[in-house]
N, CA, C and O atoms as a Tinker XYZ file with bonds, in Angstrom:
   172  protein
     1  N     16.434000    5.269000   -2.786000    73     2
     2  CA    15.470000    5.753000   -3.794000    64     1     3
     3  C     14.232000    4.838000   -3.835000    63     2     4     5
     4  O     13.074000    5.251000   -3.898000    81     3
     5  N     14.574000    3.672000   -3.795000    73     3     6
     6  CA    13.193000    2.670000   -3.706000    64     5     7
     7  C     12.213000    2.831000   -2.544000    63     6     8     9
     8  O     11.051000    2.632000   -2.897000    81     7
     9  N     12.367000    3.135000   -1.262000    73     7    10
    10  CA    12.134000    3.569000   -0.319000    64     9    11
    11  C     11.607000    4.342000   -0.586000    63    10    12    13
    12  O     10.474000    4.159000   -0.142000    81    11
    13  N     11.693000    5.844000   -1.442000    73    11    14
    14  CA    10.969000    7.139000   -1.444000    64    13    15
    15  C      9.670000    6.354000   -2.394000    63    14    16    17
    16  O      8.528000    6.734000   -2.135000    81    15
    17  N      9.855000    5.214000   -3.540000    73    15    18
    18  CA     8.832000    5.099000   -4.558000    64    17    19
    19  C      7.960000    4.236000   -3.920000    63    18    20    21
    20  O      6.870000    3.968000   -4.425000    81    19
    21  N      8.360000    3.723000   -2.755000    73    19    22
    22  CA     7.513000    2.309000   -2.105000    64    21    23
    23  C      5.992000    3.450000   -1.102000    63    22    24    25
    24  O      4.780000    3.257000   -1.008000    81    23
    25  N      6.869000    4.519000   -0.576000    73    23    26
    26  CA     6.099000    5.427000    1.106000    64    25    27
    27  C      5.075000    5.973000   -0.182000    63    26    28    29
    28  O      3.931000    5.591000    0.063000    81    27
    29  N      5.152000    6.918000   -1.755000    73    27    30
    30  CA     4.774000    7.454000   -2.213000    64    29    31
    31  C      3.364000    6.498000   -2.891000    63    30    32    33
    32  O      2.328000    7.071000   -3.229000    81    31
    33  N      3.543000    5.050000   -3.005000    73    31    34
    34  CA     2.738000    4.245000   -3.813000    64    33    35
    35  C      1.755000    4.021000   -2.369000    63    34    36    37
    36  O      0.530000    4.134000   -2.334000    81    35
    37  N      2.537000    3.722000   -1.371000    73    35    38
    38  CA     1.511000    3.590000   -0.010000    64    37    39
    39  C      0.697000    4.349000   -0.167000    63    38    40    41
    40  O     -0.493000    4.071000   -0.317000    81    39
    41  N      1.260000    5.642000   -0.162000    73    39    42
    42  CA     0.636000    6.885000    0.450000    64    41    43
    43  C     -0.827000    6.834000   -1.039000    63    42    44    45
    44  O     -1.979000    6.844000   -0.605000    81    43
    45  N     -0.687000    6.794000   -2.318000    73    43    46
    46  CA    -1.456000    6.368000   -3.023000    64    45    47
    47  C     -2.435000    5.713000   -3.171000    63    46    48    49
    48  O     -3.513000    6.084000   -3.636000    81    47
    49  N     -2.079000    4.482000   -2.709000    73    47    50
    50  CA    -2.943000    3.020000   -1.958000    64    49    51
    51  C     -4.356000    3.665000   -0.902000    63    50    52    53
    52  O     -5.565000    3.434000   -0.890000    81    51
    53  N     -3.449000    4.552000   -0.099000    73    51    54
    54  CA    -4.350000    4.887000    0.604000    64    53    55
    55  C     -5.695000    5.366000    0.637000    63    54    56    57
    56  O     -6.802000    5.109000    1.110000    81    55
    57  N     -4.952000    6.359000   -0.245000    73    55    58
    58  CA    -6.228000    7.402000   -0.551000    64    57    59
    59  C     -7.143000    6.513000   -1.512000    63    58    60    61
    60  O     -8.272000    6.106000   -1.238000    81    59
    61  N     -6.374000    6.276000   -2.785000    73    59    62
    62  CA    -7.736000    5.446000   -3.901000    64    61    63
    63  C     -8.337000    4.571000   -2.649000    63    62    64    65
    64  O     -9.318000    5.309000   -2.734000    81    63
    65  N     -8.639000    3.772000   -1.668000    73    63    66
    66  CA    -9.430000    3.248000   -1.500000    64    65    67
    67  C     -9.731000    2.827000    0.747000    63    66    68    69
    68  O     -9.507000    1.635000    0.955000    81    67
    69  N     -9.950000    3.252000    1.468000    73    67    70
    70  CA    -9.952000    2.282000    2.490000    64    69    71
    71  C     -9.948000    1.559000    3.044000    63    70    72    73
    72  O    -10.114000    1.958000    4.197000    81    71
    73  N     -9.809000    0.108000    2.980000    73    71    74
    74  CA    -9.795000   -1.010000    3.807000    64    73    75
    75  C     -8.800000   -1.585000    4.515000    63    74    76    77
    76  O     -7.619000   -1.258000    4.638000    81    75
    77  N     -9.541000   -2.659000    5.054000    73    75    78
    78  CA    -8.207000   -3.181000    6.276000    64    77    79
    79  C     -6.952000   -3.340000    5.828000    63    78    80    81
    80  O     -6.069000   -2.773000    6.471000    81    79
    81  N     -6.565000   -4.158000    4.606000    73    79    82
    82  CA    -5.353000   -3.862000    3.724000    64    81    83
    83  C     -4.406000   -3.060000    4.135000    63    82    84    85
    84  O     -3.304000   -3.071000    4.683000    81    83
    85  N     -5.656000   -1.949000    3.432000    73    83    86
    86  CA    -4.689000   -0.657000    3.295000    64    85    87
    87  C     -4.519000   -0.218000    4.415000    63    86    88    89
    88  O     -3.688000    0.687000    4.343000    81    87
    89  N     -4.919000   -0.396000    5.602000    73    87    90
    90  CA    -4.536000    0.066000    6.668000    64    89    91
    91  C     -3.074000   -0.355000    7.236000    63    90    92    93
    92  O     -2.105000    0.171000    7.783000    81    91
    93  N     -3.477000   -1.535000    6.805000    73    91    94
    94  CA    -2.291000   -2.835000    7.173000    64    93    95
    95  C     -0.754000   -2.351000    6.302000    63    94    96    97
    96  O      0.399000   -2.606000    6.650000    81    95
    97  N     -1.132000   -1.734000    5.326000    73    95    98
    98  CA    -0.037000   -1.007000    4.344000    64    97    99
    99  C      0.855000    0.540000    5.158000    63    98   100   101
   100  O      2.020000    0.934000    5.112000    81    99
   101  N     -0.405000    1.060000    5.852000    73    99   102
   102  CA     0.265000    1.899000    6.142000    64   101   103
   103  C      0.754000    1.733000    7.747000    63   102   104   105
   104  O      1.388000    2.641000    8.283000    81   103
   105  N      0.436000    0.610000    8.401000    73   103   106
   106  CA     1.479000    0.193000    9.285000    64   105   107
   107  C      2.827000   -0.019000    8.640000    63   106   108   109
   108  O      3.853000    0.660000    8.600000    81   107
   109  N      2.463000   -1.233000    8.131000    73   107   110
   110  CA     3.714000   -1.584000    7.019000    64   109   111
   111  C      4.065000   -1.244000    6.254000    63   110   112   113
   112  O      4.360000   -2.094000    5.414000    81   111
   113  N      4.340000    0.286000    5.873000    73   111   114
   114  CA     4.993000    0.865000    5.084000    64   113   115
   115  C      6.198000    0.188000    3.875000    63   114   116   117
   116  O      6.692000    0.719000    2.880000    81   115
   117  N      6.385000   -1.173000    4.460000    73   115   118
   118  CA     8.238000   -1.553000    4.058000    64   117   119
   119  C      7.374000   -2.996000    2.961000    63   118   120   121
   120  O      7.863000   -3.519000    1.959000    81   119
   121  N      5.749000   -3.369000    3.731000    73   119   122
   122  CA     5.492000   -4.116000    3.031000    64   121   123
   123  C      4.249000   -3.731000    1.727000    63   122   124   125
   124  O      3.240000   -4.377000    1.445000    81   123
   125  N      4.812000   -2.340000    1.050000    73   123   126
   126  CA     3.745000   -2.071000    0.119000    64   125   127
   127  C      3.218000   -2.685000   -0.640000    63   126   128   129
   128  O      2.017000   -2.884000   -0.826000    81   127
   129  N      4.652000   -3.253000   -1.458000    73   127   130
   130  CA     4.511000   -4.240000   -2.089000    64   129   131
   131  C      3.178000   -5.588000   -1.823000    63   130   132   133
   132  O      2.314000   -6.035000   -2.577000    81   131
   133  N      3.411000   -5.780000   -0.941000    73   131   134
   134  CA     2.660000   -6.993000   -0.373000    64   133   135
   135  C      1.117000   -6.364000   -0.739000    63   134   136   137
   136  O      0.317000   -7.020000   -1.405000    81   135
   137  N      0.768000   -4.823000   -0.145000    73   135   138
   138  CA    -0.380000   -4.676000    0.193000    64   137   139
   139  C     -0.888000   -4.319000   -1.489000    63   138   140   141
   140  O     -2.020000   -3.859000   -1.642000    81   139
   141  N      0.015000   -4.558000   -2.728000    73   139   142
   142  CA    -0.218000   -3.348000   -4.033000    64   141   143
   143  C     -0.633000   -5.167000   -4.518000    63   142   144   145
   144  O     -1.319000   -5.305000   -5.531000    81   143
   145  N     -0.398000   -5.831000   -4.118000    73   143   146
   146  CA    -0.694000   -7.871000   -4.733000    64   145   147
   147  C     -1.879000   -7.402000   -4.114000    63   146   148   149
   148  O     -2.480000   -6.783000   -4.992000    81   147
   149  N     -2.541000   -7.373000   -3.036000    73   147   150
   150  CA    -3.673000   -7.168000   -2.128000    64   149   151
   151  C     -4.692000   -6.919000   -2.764000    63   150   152   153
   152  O     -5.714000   -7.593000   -2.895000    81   151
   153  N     -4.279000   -5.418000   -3.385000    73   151   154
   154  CA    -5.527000   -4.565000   -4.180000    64   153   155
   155  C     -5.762000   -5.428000   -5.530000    63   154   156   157
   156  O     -6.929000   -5.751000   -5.751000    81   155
   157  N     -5.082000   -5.705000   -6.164000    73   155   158
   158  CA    -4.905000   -6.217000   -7.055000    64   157   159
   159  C     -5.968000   -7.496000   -7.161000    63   158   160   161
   160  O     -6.702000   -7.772000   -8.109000    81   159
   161  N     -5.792000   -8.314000   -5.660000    73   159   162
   162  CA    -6.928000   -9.727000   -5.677000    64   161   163
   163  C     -7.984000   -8.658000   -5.598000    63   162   164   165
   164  O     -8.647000   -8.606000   -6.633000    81   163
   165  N     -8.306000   -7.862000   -4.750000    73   163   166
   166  CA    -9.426000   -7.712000   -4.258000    64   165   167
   167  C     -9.855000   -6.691000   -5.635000    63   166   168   169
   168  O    -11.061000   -6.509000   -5.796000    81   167
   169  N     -9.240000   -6.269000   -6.261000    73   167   170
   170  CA   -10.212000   -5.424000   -7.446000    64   169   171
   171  C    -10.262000   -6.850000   -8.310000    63   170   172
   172  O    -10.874000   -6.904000   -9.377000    81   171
């Protein structure tokens, strides 16, 4: 189940915004987490 809420927040990530990050998120799908700290510095 965490798995379905992690691909769905990616998939989220994505769209609100483009950058390398987020690109890097949707390689790394497993490290959303990592990339959702990311947005977070950068906003």
């Amino acid at each position: 189940m965490m798995i379905h809420s992690v691909k769905e927040e990616y998939l989220t990530t994505e769209i609100v915004a483009s950058s390398p990050p987020k690109l890097l998120c949707k390689l790394h799908t497993r490290f959303a987490l990592d990339c959702r700290l990311a947005e977070g510095v950068l906003r």
